[in-house]
C-alpha atoms as one frame of an Amber mdcrd trajectory, in Angstrom:
protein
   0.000   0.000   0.000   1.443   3.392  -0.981   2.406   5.884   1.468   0.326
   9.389   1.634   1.799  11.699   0.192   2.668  14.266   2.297   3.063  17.486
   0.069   0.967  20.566   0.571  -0.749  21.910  -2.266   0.204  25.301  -2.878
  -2.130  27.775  -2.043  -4.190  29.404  -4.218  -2.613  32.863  -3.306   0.334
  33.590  -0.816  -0.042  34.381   2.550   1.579  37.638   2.341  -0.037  38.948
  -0.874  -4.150  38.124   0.959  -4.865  41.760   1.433  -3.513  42.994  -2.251
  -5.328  40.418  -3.816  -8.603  41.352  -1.892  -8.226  44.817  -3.395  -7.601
  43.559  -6.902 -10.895  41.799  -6.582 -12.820  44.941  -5.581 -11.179  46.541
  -9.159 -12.626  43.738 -10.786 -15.738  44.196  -9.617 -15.778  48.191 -10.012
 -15.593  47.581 -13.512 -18.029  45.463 -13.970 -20.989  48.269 -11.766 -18.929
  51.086 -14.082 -20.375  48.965 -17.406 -23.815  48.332 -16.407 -24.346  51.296
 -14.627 -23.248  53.347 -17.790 -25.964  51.358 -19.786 -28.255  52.492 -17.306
 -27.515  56.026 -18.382 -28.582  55.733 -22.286 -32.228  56.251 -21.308 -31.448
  58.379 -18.410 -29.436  60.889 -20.849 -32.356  60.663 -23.126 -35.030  61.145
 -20.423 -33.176  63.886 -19.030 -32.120  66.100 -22.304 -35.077  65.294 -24.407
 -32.566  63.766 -27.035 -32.496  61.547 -30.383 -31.857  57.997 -29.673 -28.740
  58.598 -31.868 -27.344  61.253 -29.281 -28.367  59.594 -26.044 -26.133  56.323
 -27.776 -23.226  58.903 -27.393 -22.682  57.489 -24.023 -21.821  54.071 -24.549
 -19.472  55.008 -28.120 -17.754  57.449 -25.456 -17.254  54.601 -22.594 -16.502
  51.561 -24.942 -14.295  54.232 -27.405 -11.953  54.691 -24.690 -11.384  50.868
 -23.696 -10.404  50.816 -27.755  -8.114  53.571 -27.154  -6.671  52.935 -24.437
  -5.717  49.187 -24.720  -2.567  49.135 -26.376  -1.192  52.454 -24.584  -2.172
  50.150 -21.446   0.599  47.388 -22.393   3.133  50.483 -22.979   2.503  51.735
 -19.765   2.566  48.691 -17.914   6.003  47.969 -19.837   7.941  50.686 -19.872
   6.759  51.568 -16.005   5.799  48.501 -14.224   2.491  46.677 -13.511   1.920
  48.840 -10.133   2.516  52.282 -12.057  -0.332  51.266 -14.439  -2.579  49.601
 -11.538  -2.586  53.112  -9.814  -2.131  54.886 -13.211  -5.612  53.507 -14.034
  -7.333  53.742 -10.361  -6.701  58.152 -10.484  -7.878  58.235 -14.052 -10.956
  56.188 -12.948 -11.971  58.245  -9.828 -10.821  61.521 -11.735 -13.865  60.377
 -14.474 -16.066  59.812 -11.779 -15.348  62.822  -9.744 -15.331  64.932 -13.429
 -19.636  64.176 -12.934 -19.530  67.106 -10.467 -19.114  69.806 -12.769 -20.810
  68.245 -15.456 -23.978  67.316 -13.460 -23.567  71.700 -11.804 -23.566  72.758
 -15.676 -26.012  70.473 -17.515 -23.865  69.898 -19.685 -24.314  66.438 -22.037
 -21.091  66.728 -23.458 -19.094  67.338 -19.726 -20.853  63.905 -18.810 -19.056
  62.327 -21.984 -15.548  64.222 -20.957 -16.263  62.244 -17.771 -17.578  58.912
 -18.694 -14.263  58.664 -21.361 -11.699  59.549 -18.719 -13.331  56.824 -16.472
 -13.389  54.335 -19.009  -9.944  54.864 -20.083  -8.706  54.860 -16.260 -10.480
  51.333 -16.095  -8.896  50.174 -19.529  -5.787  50.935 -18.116  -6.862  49.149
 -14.781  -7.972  46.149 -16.459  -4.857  45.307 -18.262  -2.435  45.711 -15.144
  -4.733  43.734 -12.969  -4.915  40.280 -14.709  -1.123  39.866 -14.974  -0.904
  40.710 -11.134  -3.964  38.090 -10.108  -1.902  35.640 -12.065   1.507  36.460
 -10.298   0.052  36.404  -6.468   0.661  32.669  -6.035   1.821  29.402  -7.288
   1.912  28.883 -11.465   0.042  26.339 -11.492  -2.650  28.044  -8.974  -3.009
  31.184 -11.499  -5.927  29.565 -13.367  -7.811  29.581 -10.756  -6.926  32.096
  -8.960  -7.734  34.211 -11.989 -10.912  32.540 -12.322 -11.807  33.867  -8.815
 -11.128  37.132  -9.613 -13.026  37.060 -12.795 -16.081  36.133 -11.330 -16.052
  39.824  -8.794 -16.923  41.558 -12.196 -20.573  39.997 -12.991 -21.016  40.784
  -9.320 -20.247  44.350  -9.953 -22.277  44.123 -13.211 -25.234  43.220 -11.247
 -24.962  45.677  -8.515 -24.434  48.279 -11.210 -27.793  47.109 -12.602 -29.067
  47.288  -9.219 -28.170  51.043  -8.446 -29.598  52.110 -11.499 -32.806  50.281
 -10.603 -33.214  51.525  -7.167 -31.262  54.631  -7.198 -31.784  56.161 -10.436
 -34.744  55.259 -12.560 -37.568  55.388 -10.014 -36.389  58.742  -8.946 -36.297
  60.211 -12.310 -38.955  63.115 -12.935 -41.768  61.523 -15.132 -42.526  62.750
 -18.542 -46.074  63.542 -17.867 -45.193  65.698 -15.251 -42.506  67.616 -17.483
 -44.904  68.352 -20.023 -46.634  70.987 -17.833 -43.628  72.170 -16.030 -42.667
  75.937 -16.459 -39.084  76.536 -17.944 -37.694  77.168 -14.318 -39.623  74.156
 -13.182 -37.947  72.194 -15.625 -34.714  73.201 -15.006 -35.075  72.534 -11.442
 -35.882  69.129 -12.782 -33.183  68.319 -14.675 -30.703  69.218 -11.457 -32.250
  66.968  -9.603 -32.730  64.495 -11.716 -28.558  64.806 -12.879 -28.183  64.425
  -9.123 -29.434  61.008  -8.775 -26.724  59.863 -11.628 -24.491  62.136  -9.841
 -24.001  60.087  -6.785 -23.542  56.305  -7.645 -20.626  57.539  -9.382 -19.104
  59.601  -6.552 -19.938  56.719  -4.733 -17.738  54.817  -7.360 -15.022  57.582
  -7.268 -14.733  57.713  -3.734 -13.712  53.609  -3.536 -11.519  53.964  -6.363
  -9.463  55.947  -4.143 -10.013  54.432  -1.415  -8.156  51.267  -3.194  -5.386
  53.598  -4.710  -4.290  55.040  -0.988  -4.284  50.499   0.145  -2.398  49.659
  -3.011  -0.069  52.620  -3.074   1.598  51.858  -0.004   1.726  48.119  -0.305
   4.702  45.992  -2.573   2.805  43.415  -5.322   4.871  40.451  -7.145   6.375
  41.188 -10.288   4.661  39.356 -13.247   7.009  36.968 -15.338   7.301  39.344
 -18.218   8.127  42.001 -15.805  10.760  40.115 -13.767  12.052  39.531 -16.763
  12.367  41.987 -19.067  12.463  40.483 -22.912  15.411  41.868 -25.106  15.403
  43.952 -28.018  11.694  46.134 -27.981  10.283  43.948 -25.941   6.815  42.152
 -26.471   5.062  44.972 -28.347   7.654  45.557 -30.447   7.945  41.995 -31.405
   4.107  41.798 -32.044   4.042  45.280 -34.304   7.369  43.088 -35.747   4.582
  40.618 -37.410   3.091  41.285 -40.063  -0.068  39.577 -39.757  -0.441  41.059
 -36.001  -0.734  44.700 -38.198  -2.939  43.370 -40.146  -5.324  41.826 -37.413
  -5.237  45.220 -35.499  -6.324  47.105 -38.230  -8.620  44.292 -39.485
């Protein structure tokens, strides 16, 4: 009869690296409330402004444009300054977005409230491509699956409490039409401020933890990915990849 074996499994994230990891979960799932709460907003927008479907749709080109933008200066950030630089590089854009909804919700202004949703989308663009490399590095190799797995599965739970605040918060709040139609011009105004004020604060709310996380992380050291560790020769990995041929012409495919 064979003996027991008496190795430990590794575990799925070291002891020392608990806390860091706990706050890379909490980005994961402020991405996922950002998305869904930002759907939330198409109607509001439209509700709100009296605009063309076409306008209101402004929103989500603005959000999603950014992540497009933003994804390949991501890996050059992350390169050329280090996994942690773009992890707190993308937490102050974030919050700087969300915070941006002040001013823009004061002026009733449409187009501040696109200024704001970009620079938030772009700060979590930049926060989504340092984060997975540093889930993956918090533990043993052949825990990172998993571990990455965990992590993954925070951002449907912010998706659905982003869905959530707009339900509760938002949308049942929201002056009806009916009751615009025989509002005075001042009345309406009045309206619209209050009714800018309800978006206003989920994404304060979302602002405020963003910092919150960038004070914990700032302060704390986080494992260096593999590719970080060790640096590749030459131009490194993006300069390899823009190197191939049929990479350029996938990207602009």
């Amino acid at each position: 009869m064979a003996a027991p074996s008496t190795q430990q499994r590794p575990a799925l994230v070291a002891k020392e690296l608990r806390i860091p990891f706990l706050l890379l979960l909490l980005c994961f799932a402020a991405w996922g409330t950002s998305a869904n709460l930002t759907d939330v907003l198409v109607g509001v927008f439209r509700s709100i402004f009296t605009m063309t479907i076409l306008e209101s749709s402004l929103v989500q080109f603005a959000y999603y444009g950014a992540y497009f933008l933003l994804a390949i200066p991501a890996a050059m950030i992350n390169q050329r300054f280090g996994f942690k630089a773009g992890l707190l590089t993308g937490l102050g854009l974030a919050a700087a977005g969300g915070f941006l909804f002040i001013p823009a919700a004061k002026t009733l202004t449409y187009a501040l409230f696109l200024i704001a949703l970009f620079t938030l989308a772009s700060g979590l663009s930049i926060l989504e491509t340092s984060a997975n490399p540093l889930v993956i590095a918090m533990g043993d190799e052949s825990t990172s699956t998993r571990r990455l797995n965990l992590a993954q599965a925070f951002n449907p739970i912010g998706a659905n409490l982003g869905v959530l605040m707009g339900a509760v918060l938002i949308l049942p709040h929201l002056t009806p039409e009916t009751a615009k139609s025989i509002m005075s011009e001042e009345e309406t105004l009045a309206a619209q401020e209050a009714d800018l004020g309800l978006v206003l604060g989920p994404y304060l709310g979302i602002a405020a933890a963003l910092v919150i996380i960038w004070l914990l992380i700032a302060f704390r050291k986080l494992p260096l990915p593999p590719q970080e560790a060790a640096p590749a020769e030459g131009h490194g990995r993006f300069g390899r990849l823009w190197g191939n041929k049929l990479y350029r012409y996938g990207v602009g495919a």
